[in-house]
C-alpha positions in Angstrom: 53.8 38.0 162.6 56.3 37.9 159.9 55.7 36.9 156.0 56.1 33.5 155.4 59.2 32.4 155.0 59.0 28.4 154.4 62.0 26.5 151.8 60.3 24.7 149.2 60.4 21.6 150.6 59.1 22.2 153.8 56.1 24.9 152.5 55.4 21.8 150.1 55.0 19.0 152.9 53.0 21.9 155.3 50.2 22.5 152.4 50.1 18.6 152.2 49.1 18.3 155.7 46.7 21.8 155.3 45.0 19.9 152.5 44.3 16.9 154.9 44.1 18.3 158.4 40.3 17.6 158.5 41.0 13.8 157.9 43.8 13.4 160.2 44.7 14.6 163.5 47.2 17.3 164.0 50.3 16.6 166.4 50.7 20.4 167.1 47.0 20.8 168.2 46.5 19.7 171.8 43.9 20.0 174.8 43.9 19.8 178.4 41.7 17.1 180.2 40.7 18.7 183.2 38.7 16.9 185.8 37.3 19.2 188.8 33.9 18.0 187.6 31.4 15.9 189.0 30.1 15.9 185.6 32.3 14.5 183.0 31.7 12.1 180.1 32.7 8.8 180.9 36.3 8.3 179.2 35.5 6.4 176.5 33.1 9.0 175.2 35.8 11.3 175.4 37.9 9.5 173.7 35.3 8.9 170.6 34.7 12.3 170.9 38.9 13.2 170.6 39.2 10.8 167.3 36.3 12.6 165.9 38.7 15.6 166.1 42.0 16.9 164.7 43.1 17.3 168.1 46.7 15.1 168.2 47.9 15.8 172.2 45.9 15.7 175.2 47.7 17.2 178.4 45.9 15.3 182.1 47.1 16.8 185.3 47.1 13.4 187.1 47.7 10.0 185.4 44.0 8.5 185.4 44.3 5.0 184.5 40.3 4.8 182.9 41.5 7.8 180.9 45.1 6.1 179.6 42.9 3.1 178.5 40.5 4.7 176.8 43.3 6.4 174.7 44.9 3.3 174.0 45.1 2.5 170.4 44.2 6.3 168.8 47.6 7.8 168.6 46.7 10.7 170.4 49.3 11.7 172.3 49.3 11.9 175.9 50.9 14.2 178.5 50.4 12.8 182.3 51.4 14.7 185.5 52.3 14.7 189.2 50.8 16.7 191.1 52.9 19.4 193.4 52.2 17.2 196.1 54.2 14.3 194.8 57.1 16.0 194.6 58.5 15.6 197.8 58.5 12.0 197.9 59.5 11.5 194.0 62.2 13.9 194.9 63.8 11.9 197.8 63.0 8.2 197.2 64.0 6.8 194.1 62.2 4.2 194.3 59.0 6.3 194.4 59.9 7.1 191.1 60.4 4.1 190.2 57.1 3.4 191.5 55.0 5.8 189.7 56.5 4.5 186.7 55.7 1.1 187.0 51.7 2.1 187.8 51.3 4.9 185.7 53.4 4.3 182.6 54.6 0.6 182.2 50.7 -0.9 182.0 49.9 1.1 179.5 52.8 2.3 177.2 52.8 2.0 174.2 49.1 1.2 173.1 48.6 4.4 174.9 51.0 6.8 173.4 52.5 7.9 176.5 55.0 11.5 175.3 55.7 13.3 178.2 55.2 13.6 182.2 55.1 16.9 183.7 56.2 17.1 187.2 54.1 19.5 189.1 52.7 22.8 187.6 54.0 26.2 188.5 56.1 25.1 191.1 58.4 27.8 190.4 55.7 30.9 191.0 54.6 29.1 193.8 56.9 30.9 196.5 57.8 27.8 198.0 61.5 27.5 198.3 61.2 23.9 199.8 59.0 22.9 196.3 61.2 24.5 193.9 64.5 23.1 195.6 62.8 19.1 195.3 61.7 19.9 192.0 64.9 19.0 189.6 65.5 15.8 191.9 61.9 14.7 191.4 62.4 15.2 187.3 65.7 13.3 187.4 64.6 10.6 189.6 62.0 10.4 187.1 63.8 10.3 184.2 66.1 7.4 185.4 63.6 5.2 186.1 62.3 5.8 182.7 65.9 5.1 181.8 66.1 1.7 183.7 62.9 0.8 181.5 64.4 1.6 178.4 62.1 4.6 177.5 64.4 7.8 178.4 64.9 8.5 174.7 60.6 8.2 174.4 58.7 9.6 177.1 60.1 13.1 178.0 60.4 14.8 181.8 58.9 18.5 182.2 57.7 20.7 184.3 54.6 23.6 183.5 55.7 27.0 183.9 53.5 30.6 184.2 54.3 33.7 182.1 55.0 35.1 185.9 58.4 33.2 185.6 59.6 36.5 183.8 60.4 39.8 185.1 60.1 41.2 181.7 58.1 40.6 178.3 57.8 43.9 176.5 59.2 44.2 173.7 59.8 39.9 173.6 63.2 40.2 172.3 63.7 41.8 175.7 62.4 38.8 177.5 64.2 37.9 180.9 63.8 35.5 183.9 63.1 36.4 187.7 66.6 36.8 189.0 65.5 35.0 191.9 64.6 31.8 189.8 67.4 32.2 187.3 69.9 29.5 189.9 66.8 26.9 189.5 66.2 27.8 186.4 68.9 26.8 185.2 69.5 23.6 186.9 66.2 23.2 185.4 66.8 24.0 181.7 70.1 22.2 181.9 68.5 19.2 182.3 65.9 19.4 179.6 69.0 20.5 177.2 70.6 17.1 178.5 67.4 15.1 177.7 66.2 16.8 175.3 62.7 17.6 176.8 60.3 20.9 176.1 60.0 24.2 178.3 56.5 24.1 178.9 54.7 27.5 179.5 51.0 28.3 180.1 50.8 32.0 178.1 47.2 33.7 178.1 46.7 36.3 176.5 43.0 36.8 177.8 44.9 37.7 181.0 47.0 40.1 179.4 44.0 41.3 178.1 42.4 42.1 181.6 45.3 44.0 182.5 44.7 46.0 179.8 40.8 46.5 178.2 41.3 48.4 175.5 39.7 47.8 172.2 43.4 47.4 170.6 44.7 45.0 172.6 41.3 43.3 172.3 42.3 42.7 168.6 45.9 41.8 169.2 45.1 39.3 171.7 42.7 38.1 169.3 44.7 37.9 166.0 42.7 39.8 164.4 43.8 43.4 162.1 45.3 45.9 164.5 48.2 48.4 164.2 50.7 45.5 165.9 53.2 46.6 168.2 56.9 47.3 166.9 59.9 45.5 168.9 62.3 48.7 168.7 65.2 46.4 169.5 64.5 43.9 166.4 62.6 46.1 164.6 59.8 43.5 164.2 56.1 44.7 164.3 54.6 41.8 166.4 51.0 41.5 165.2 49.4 38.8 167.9 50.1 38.5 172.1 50.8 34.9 171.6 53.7 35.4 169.2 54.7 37.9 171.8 54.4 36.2 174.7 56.2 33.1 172.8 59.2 35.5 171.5 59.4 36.5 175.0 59.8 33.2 176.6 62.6 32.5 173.8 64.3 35.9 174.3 65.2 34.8 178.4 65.7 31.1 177.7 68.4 32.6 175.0 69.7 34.8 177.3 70.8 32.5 179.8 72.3 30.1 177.3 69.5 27.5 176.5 69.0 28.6 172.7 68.7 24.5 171.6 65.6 24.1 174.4 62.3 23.8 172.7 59.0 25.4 173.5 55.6 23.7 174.2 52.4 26.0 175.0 50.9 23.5 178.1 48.0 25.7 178.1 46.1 29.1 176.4 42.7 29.7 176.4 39.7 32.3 176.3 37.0 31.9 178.5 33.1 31.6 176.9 31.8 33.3 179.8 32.3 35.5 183.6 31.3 37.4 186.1 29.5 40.5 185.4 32.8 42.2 186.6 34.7 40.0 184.7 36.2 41.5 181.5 37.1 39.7 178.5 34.8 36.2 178.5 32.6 36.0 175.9 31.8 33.5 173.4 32.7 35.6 170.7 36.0 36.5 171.9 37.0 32.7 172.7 35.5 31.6 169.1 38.0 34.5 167.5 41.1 33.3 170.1 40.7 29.8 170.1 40.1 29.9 166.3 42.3 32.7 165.2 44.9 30.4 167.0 44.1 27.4 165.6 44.4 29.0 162.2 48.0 30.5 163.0 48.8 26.5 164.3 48.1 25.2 160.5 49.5 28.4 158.9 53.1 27.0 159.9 54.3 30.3 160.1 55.7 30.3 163.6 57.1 33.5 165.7 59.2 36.1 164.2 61.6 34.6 166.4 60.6 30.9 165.7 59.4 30.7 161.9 58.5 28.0 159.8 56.8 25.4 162.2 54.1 25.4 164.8 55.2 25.0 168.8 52.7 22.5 170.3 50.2 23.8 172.0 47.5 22.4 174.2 44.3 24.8 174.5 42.9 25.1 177.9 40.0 23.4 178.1 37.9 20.3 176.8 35.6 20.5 179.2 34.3 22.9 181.6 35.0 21.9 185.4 32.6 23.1 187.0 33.7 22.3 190.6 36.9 24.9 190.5 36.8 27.8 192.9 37.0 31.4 191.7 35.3 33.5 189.3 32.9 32.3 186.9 35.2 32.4 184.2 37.8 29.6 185.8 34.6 27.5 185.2 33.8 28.3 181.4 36.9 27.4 179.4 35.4 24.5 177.9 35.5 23.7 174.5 33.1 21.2 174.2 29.8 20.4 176.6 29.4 17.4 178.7 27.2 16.0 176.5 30.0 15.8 173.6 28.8 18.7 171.3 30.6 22.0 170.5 30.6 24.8 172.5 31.1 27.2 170.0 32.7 25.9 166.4 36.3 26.6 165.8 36.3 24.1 163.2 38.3 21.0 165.2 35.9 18.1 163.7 37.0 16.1 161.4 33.6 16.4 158.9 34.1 20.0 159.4 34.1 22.0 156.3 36.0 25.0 157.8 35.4 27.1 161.0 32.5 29.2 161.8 33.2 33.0 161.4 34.4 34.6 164.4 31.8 37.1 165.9 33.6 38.8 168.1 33.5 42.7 167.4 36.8 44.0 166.0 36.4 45.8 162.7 33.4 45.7 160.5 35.6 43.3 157.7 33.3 40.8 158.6 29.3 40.9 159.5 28.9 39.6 163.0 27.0 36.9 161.9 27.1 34.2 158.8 25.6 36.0 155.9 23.8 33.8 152.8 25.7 35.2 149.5 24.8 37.5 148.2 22.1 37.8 144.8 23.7 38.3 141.6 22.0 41.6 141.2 24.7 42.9 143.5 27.2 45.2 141.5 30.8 43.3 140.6 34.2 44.5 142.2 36.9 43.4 143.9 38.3 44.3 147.2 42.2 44.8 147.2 44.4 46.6 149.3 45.1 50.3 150.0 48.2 51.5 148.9 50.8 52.3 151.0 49.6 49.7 153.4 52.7 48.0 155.4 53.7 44.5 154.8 53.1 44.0 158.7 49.7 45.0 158.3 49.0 43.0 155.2 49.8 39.9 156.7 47.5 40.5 159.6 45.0 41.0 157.1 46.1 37.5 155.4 46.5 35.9 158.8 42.7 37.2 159.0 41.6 36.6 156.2 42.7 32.7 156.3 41.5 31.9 159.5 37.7 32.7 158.7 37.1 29.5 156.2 37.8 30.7 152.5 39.9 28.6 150.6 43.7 29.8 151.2 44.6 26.8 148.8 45.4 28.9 145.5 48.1 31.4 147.0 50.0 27.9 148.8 53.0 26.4 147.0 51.8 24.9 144.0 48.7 27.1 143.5 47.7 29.1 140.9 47.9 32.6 142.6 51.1 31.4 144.9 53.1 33.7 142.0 54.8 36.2 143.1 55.5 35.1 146.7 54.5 38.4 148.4 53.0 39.1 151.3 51.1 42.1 149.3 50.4 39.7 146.3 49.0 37.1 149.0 47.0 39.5 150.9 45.4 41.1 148.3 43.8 37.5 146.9 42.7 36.3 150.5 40.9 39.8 151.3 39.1 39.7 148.1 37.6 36.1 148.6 36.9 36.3 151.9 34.5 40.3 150.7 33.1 38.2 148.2 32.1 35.3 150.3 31.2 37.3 153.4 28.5 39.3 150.9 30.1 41.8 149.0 28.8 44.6 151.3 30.8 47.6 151.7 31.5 47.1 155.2 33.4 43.5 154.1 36.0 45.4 152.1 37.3 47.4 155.1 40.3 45.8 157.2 40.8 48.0 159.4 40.6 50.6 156.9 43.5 49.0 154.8 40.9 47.9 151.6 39.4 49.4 149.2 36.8 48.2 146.3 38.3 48.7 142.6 36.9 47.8 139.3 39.6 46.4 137.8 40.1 43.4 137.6 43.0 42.1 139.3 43.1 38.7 137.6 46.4 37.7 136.1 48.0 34.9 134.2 45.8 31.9 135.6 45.1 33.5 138.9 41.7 33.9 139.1 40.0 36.8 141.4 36.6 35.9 141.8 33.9 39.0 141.6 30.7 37.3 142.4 29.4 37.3 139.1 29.5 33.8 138.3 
């Protein structure tokens, strides 16, 4: 992560929507609709639930018409898809294309809110030559039946991608394509350049994490305070996977000439739950992911390589589906239960206050679970940062800090404590209020070892540290 970075104007309109994400839905939060279940809500519950939420997008893998109806009329916006088996047909017929159109689009659009159809997912990884070679015909014929209906300029033409796409990711500025699927590739890119339509990538950095089980890229994967891992080429010190894995994606499609192509996240997730031999799924550690992302979403940082807005990303799953093959944890993405009600709280409702505190076990800043505040008899302090501590490490401290439900408000543009505009200056009034309101316990003042408690007070001008005395 880098320290924010936002002109006035545009920091100014991003704290407006902060302020009233909780009332209104949020176009860069979205969620995939799965449906390998046999025990799914009916759609218009799903759809009460979604406008009780400040999720914006939902991605379907098919074009369900109950589903598209029940939409109709929120604003949320939809994503529908083909599946890999369409391909062939949409690929060689146009007027199967035209078809599709005319019975999964036209009836609908634009009560429902219709954005995008994805053609296929993963096509490219699949290691079917015939598949990836009907692939950019099927998008184009596609997109010109869109055309003939006078929504080309509307309703976009993708296709999903996996991380497995790349040959290399580490560091991200060193990110590169397959040679093999750079020729499709760039048929492919050339054509969402000419339409101007999303790369659309599936990044997880739970699987990342598997490949990997140690308790640092635990907390890197989760955004939570770790060392971060410097980019020797750009000399960036990347503090998240996601941002990584992101950077990465924008490193090859730069390095093949599509710089003006934008990126959309089509799906990241953490599972709740696994396999005994699974490593990684807990609820803990999807509560920290999911809301640590969610967090870094409103934050409108971006990517060191992408600052100052928020690529839209759809989190894998709403539901569970608990008719997929594989291990347990394929079946235990879901963010929310059949029945409607949370899985775990990452703070999505709309009458939410703020997010639940992450449990999952990283450092001992926080207690592992919510702690009443604490009695008055408790001695004042304040809880400010170490010095000498890097600027890189600071903001994953403030990144932290924000994302567990204190009130970042003051240190936006506009707020009392937003003078200076330092990442240290920042940091050192988020770490304070989130030790005061997590109990004022030793153990909340630690970061990673990056705090320490002080008894001066730190107060200044009309910035206001609170100490837990009043």
């Amino acid at each position: 992560m880098v320290m924010l970075r936002w002109t006035s104007t545009f920091f100014a309109f991003a704290a407006f929507l902060h302020l009233l994400h909780f009332a209104y839905s949020e176009s860069f939060i979205g969620v995939n609709y799965g449906q390998v279940a046999d025990n799914l809500p009916p759609p218009s519950e799903t759809a009460k639930l979604l406008r009780s939420t400040s999720i914006g997008k939902v991605r379907m893998y098919g074009a369900d018409p109950a589903i598209i109806k029940a939409l109709a009329n929120t604003g949320i916006g939809i994503m529908v898809g083909t599946s890999n088996g369409d391909i062939a047909s949409l690929a060689s017929d146009p007027n199967a294309a035209q078809q599709w159109i005319n019975s999964n689009v036209l009836p609908f659009y634009p009560a429902s809110n219709i954005i995008m159809i994805t053609v296929g997912n993963e096509v490219i990884t699949s290691s079917d030559g015939t598949l990836m070679s009907q692939l950019l015909p099927a998008m184009q014929n596609l997109q010109n039946a869109l055309n003939s209906a006078s929504l080309g300029g509307k309703i976009k033409v993708s296709t999903v991608h996996s991380m497995a796409v790349l040959r290399q990711s580490e560091p991200p500025s060193a990110g590169m394509f397959h040679p093999q699927y750079i020729p499709t590739m760039k048929g492919l890119l050339g054509f969402l350049s000419s339409t101007g339509s999303p790369f659309a990538i599936n990044p997880y950095p739970f699987f990342a994490y598997q490949s990997d089980p140690r308790p640092e890229t635990l907390a890197f994967c989760l955004f939570q305070p770790n060392s971060g891992r410097l980019d020797s080429r750009t000399n960036i010190n990347y503090m998240n996977m996601f941002d990584a894995q992101l950077d990465a994606i924008r490193s090859a499609l730069n390095s093949i000439g599509f710089k003006g192509v934008e990126i959309v996240v089509a799906e990241t997730g953490w599972p709740y739950k696994g396999d005994s031999n699974e490593v990684g799924p807990s609820v803990d550690n999807a509560k920290a992911y999911n809301g640590n992302l969610i967090a870094h979403l409103r934050s409108m940082v971006g990517t060191p390589l992408m600052p100052n807005k928020s690529v839209d990303t759809y989190i894998f799953a709403l539901y569970d589906e608990d008719l997929k093959p594989g291990a347990a944890s394929e079946r235990s993405f879901g963010l929310f239960k059949p029945d409607t009600t949370m899985t775990y709280d990452i703070g999505l409702s709309k009458s939410s206050q703020a997010p639940a505190t992450p449990t999952a076990p990283v450092t001992p800043a926080t207690p592992t679970t919510p702690v009443t505040p604490a009695p008055k008899t408790k001695p004042t302090g304040w809880c400010v940062p170490k010095p000498g501590v890097s600027d890189a490490q600071l903001q994953a401290d403030l990144d932290y800090a924000c994302s567990q439900g204190i009130d970042c408000g003051p240190i936006q543009p506009g707020g009392a404590c937003y003078e200076p505009n330092t990442v240290a200056s920042h940091a050192a009034y988020a770490m304070n209020l989130l030790y005061q309101n997590a109990g004022r316990n030793p153990w909340n003042c630690d970061f990673s070892q990056t705090a320490t408690l002080t008894s001066n007070n730190p107060s200044y001008n009309g910035c206001n540290y609170p100490d837990g005395s009043t």
